[in-house]
Biopython code that builds the backbone (N, CA, C, O; Angstrom):
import numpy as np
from Bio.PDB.StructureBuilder import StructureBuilder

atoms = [
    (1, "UNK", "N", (0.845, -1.168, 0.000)),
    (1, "UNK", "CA", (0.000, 0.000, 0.000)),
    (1, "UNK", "C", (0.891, 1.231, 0.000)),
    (1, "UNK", "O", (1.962, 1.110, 0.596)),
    (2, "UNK", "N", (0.626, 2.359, -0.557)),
    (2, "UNK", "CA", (1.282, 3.568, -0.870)),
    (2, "UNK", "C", (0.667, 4.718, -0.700)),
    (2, "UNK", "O", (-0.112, 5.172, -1.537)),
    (3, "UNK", "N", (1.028, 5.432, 0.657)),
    (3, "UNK", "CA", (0.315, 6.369, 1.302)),
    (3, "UNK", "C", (0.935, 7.969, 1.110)),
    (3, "UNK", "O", (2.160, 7.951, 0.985)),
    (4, "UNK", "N", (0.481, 8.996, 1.075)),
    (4, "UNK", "CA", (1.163, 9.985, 0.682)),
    (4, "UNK", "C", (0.768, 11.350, 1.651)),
    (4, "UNK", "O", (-0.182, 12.122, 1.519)),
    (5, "UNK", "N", (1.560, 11.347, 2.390)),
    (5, "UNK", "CA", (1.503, 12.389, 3.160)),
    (5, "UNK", "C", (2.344, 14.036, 2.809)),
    (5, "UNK", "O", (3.517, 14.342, 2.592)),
    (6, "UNK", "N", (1.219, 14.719, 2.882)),
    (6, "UNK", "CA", (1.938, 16.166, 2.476)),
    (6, "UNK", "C", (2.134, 17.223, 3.801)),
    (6, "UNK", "O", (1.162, 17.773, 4.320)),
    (7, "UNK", "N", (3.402, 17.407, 4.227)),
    (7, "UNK", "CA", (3.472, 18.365, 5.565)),
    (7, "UNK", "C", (2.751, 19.517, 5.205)),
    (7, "UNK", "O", (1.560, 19.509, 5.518)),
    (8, "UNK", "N", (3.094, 20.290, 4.747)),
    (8, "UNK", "CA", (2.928, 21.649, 4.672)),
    (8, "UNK", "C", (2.420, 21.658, 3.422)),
    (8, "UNK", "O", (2.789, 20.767, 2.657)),
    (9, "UNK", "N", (1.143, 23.015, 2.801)),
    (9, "UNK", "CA", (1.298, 23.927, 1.599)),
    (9, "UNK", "C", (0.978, 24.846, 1.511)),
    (9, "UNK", "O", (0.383, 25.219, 2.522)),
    (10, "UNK", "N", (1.045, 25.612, 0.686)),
    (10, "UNK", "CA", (0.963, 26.966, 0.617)),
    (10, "UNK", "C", (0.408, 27.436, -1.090)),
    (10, "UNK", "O", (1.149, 27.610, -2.057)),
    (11, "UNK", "N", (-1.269, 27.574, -1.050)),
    (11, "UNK", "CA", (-1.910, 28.095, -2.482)),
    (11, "UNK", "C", (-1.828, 29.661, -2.021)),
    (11, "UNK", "O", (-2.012, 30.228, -0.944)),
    (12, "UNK", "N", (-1.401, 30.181, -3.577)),
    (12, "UNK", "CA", (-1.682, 31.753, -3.409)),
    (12, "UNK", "C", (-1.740, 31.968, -5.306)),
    (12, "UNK", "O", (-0.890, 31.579, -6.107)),
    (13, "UNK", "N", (-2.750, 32.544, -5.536)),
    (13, "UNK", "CA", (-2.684, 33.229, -7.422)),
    (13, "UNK", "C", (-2.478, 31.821, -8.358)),
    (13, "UNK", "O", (-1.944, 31.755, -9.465)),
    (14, "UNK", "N", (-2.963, 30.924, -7.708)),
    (14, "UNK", "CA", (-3.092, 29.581, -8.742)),
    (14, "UNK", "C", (-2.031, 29.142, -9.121)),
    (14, "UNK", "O", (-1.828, 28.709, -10.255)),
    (15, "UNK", "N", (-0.911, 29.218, -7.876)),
    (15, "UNK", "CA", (0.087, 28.169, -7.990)),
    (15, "UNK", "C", (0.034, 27.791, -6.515)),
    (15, "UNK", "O", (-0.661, 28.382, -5.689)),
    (16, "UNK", "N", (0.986, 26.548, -6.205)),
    (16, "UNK", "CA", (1.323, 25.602, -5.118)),
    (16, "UNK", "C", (2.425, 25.248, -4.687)),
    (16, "UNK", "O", (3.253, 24.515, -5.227)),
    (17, "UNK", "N", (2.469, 25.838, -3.553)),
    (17, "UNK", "CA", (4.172, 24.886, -3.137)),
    (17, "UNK", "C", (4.012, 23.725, -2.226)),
    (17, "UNK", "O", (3.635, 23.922, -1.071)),
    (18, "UNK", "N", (4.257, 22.584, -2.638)),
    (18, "UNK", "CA", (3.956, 20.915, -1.564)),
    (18, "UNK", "C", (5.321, 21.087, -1.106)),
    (18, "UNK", "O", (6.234, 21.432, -1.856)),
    (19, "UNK", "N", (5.437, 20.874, -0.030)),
    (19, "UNK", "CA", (6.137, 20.170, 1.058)),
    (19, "UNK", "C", (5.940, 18.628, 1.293)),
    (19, "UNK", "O", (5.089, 18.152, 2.044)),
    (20, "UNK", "N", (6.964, 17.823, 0.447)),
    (20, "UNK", "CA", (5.996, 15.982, 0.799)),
    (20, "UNK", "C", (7.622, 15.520, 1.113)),
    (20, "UNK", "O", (8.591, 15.866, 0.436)),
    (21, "UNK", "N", (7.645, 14.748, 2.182)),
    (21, "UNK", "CA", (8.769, 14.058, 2.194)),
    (21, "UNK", "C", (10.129, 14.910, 2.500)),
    (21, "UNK", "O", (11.093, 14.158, 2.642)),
    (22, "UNK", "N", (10.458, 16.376, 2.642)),
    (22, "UNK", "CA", (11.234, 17.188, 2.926)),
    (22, "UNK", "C", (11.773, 17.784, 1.240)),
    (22, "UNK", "O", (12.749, 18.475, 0.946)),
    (23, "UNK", "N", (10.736, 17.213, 0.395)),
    (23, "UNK", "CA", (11.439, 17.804, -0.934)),
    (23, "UNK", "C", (9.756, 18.748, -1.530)),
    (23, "UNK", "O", (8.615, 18.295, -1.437)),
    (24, "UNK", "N", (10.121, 19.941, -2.037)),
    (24, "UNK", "CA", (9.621, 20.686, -2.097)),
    (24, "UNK", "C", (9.171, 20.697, -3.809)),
    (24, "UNK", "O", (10.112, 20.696, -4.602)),
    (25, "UNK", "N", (7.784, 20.706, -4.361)),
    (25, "UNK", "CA", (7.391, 19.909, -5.489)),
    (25, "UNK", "C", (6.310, 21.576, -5.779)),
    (25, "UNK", "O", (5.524, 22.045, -4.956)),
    (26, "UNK", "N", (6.583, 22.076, -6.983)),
    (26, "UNK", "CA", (5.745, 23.204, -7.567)),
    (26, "UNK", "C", (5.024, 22.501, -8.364)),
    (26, "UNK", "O", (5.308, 21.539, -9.077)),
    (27, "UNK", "N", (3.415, 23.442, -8.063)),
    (27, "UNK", "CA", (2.317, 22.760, -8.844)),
    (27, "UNK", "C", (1.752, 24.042, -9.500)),
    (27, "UNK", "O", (1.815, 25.171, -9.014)),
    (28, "UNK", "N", (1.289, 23.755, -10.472)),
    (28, "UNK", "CA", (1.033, 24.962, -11.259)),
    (28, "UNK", "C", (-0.776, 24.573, -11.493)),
    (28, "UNK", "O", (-1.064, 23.433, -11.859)),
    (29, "UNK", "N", (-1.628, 25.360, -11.308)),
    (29, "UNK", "CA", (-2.834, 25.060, -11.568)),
    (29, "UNK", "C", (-3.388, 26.497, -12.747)),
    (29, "UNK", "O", (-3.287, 27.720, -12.658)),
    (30, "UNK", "N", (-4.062, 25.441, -13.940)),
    (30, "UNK", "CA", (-4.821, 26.485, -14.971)),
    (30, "UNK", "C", (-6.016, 26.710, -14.685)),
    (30, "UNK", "O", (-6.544, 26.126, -13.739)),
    (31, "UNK", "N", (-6.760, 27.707, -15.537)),
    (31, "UNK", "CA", (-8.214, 28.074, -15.671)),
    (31, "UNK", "C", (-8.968, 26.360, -16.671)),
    (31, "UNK", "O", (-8.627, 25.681, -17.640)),
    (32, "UNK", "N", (-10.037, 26.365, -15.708)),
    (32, "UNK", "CA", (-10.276, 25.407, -17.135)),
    (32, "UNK", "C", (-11.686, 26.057, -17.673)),
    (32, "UNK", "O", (-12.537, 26.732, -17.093)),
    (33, "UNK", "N", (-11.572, 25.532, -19.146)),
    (33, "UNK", "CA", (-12.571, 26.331, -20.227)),
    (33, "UNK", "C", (-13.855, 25.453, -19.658)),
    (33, "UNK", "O", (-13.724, 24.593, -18.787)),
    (34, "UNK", "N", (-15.060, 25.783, -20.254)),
    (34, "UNK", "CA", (-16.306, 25.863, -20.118)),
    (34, "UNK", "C", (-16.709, 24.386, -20.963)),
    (34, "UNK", "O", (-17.542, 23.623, -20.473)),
    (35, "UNK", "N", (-16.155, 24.135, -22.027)),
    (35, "UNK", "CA", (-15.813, 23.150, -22.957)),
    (35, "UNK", "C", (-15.540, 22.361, -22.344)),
    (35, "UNK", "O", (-16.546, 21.718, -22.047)),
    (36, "UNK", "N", (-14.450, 21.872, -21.812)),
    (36, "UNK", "CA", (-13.832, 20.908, -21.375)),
    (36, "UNK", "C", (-14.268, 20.223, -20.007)),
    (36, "UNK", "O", (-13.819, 19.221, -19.452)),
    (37, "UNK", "N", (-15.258, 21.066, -19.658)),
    (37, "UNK", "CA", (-16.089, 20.788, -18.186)),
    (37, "UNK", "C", (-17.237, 19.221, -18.253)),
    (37, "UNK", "O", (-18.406, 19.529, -18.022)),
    (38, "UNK", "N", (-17.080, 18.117, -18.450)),
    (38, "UNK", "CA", (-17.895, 16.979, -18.429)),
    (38, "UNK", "C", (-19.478, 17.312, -18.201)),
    (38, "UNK", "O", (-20.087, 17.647, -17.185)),
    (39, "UNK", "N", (-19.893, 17.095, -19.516)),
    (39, "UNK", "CA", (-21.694, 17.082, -19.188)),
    (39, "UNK", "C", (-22.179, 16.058, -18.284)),
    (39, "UNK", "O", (-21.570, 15.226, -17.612)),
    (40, "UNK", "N", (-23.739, 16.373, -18.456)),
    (40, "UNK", "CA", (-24.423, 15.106, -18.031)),
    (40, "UNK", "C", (-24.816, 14.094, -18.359)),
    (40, "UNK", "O", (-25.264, 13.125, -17.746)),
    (41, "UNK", "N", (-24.670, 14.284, -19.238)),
    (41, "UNK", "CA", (-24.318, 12.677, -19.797)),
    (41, "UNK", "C", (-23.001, 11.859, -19.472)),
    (41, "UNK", "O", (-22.828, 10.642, -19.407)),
    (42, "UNK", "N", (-22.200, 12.831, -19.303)),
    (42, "UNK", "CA", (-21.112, 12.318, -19.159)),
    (42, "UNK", "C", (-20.642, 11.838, -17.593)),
    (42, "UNK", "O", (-19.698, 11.091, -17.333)),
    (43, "UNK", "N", (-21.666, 12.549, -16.526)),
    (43, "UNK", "CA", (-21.233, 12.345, -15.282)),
    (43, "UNK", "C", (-22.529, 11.010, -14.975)),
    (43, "UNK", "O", (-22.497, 10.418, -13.896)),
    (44, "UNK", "N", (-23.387, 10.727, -15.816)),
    (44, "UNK", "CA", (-24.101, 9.617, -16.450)),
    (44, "UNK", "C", (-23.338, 8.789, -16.050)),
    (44, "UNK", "O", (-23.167, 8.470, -14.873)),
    (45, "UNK", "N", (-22.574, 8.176, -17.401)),
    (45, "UNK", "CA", (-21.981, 7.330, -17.797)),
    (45, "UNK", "C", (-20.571, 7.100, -16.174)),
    (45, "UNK", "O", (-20.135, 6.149, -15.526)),
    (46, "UNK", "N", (-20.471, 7.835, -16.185)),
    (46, "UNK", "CA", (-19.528, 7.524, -14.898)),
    (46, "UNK", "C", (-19.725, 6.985, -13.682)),
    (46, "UNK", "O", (-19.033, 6.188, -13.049)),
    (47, "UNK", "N", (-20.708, 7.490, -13.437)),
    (47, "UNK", "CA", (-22.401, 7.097, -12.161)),
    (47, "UNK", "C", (-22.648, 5.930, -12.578)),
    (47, "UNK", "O", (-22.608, 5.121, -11.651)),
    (48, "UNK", "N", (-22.855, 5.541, -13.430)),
    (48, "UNK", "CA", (-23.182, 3.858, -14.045)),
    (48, "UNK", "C", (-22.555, 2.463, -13.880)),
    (48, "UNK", "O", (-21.339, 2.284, -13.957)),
    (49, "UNK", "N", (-23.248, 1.702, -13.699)),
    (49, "UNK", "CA", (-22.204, 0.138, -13.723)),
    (49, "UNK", "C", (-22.563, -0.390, -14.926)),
    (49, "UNK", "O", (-23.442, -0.003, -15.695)),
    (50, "UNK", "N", (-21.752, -1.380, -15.033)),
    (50, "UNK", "CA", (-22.029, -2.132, -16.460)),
    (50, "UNK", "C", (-22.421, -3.737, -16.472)),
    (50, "UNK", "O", (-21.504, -4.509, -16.189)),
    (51, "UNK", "N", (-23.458, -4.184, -16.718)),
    (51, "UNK", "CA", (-24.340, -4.946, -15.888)),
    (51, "UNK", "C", (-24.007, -5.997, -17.343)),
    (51, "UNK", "O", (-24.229, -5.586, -18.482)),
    (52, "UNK", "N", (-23.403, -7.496, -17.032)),
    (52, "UNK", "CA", (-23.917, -8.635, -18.161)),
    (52, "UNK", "C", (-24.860, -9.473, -17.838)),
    (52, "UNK", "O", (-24.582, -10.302, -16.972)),
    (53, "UNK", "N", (-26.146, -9.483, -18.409)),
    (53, "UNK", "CA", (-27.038, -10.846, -17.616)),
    (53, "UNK", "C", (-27.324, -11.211, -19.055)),
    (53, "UNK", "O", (-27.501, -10.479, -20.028)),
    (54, "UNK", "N", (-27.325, -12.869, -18.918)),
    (54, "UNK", "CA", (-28.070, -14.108, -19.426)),
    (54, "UNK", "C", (-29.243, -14.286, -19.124)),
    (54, "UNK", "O", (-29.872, -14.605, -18.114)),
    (55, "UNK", "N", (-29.586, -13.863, -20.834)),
    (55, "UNK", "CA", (-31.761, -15.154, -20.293)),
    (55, "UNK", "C", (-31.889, -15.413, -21.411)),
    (55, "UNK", "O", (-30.994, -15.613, -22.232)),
    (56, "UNK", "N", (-33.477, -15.446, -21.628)),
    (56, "UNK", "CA", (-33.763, -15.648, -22.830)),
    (56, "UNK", "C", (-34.575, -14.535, -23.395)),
    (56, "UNK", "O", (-34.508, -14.466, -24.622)),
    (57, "UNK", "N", (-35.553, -13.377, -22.635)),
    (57, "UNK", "CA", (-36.103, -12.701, -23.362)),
    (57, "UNK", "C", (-35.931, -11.023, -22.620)),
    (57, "UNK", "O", (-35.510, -10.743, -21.498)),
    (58, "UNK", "N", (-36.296, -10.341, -23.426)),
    (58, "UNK", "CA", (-36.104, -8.808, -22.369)),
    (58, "UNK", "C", (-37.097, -7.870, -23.145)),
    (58, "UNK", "O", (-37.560, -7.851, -24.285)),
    (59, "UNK", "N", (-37.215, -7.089, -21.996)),
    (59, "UNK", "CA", (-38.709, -6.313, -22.334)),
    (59, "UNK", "C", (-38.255, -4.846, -21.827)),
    (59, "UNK", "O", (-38.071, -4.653, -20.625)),
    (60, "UNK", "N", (-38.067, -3.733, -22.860)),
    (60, "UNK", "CA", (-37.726, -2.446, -22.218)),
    (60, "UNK", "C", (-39.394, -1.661, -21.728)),
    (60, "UNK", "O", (-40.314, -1.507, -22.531)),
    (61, "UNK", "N", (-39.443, -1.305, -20.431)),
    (61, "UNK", "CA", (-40.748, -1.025, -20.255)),
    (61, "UNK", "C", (-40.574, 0.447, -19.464)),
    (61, "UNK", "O", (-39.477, 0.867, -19.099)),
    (62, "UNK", "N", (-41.946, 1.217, -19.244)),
    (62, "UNK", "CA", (-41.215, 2.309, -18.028)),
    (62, "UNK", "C", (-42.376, 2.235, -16.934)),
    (62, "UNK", "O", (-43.589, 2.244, -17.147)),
    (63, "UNK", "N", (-41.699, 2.158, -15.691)),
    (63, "UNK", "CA", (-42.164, 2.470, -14.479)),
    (63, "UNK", "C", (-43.248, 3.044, -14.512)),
    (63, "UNK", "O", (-43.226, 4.156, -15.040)),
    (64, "UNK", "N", (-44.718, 2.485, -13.927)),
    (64, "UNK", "CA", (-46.118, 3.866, -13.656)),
    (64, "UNK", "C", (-46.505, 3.633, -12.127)),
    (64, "UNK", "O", (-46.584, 2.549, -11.549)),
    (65, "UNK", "N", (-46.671, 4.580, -11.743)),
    (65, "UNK", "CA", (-47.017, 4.962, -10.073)),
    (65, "UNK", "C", (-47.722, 3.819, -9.600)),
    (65, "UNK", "O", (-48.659, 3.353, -10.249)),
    (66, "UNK", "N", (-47.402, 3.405, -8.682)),
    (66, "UNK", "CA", (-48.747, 2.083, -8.279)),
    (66, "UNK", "C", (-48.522, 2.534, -6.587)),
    (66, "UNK", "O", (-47.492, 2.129, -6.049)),
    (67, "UNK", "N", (-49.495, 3.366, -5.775)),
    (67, "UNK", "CA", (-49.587, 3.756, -4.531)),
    (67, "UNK", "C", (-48.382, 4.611, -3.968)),
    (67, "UNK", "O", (-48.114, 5.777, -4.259)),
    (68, "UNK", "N", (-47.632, 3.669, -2.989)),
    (68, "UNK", "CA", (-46.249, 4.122, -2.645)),
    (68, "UNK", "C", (-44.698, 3.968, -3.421)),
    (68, "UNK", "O", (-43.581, 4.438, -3.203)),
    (69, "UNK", "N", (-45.253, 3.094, -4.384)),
    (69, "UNK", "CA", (-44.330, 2.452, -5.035)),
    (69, "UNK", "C", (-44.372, 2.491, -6.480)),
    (69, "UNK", "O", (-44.649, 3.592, -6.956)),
    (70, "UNK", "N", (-44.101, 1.275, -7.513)),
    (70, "UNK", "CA", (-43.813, 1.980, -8.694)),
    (70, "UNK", "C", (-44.417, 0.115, -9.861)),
    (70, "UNK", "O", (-44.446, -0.962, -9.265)),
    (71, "UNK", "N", (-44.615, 0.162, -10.683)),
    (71, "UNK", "CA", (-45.362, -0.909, -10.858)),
    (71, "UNK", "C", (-44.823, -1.347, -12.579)),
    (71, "UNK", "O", (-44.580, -0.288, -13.158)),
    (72, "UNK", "N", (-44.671, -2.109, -13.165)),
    (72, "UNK", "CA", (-44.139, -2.793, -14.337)),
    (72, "UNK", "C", (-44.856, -3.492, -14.776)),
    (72, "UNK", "O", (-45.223, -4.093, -13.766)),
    (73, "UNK", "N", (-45.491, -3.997, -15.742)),
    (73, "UNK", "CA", (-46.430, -5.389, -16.161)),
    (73, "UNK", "C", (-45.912, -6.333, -17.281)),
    (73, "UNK", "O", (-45.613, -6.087, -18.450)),
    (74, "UNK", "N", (-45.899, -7.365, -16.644)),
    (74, "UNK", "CA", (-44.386, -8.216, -17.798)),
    (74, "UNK", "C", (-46.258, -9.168, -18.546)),
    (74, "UNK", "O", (-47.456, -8.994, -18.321)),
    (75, "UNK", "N", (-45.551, -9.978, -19.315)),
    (75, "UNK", "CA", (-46.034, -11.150, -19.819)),
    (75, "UNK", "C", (-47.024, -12.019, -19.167)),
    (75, "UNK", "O", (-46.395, -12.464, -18.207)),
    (76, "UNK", "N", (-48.122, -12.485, -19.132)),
    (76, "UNK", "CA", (-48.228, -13.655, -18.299)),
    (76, "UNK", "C", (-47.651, -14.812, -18.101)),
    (76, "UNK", "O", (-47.681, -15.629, -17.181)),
    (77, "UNK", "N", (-46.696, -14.700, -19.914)),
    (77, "UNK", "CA", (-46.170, -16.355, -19.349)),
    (77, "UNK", "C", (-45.216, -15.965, -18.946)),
    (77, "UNK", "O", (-44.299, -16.712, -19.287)),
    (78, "UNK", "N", (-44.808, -14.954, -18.224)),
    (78, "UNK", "CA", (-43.913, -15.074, -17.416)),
    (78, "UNK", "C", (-44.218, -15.237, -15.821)),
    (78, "UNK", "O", (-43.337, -15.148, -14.965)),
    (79, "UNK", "N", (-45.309, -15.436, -15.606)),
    (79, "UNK", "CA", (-45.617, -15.391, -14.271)),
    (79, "UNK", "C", (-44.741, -16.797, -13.662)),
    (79, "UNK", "O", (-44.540, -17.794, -14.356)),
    (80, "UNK", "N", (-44.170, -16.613, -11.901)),
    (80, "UNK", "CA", (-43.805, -18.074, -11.812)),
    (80, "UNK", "C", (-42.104, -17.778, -12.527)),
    (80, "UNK", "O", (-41.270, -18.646, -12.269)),
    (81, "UNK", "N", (-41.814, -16.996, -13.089)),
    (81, "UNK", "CA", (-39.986, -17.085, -13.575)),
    (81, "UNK", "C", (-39.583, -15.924, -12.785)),
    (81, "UNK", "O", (-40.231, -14.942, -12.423)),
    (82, "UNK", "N", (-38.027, -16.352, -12.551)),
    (82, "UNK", "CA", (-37.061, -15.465, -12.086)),
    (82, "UNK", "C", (-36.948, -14.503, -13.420)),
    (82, "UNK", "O", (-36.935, -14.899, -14.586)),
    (83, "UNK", "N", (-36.864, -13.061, -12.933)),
    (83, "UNK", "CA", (-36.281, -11.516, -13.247)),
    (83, "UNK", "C", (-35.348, -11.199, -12.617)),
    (83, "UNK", "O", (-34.826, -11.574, -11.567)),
    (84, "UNK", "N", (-35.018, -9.860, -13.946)),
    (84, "UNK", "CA", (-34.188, -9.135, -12.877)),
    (84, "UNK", "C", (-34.382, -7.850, -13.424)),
    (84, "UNK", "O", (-34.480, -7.813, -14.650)),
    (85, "UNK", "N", (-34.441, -7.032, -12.948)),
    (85, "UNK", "CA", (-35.160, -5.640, -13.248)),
    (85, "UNK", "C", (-33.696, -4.695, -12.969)),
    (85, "UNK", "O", (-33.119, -4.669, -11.882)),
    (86, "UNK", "N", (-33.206, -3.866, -14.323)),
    (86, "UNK", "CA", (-31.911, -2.761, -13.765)),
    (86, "UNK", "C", (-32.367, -1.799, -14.440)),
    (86, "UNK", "O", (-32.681, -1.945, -15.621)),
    (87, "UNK", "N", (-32.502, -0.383, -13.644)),
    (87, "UNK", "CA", (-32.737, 0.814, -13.675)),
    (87, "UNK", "C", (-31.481, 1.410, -14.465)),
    (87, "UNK", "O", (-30.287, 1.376, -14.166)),
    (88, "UNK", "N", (-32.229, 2.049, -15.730)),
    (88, "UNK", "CA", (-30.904, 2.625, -16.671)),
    (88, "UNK", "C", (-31.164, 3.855, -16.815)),
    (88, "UNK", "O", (-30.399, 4.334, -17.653)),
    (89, "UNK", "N", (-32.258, 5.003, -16.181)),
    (89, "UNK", "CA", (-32.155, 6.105, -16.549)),
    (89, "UNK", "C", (-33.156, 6.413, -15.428)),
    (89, "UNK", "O", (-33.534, 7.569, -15.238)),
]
sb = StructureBuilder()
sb.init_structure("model")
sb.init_model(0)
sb.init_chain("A")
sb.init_seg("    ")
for serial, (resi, resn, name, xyz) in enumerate(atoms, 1):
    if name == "N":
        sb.init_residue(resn, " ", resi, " ")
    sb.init_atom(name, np.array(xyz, "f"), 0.0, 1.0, " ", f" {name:<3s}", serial, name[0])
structure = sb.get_structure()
């Protein structure tokens, strides 16, 4: 395991002086553009797992209110089989 302890620093006008280990390390920090800032989609995709399941059939459906909770209506012949239900949006 590799732990990193920094004694001392000192930010002033968007630069850095680290103190790590008794050796003294300059960090320079930029503006960043508006562009280059990750959408939402993009903080999406990051937030996300990546799910492999095996079956035999799949049904994209959407969620409708059922009381406190939230309600789906599959097949009848599926009544009686294992699911698995993953929330993608």
């Amino acid at each position: 395991m590799v732990s990193y302890h920094a004694f001392s620093s000192v930010v002033a006008f968007g630069a850095a002086l680290v103190t790590a280990y008794g050796e003294d390390v300059a960090m320079e920090f930029k503006p960043v553009s508006e562009a280059s800032l990750p959408t939402e989609k993009d903080l999406a995709i990051l937030n996300s797992v990546k799910f492999e399941v095996f079956g035999e059939e799949m049904v994209e459906k959407q969620v409708k209110p059922s009381g406190n909770s939230g309600r789906v209506y599959l097949p009848p012949d599926w009544v009686g089989s294992r699911v698995k239900v993953i929330r993608i949006g």
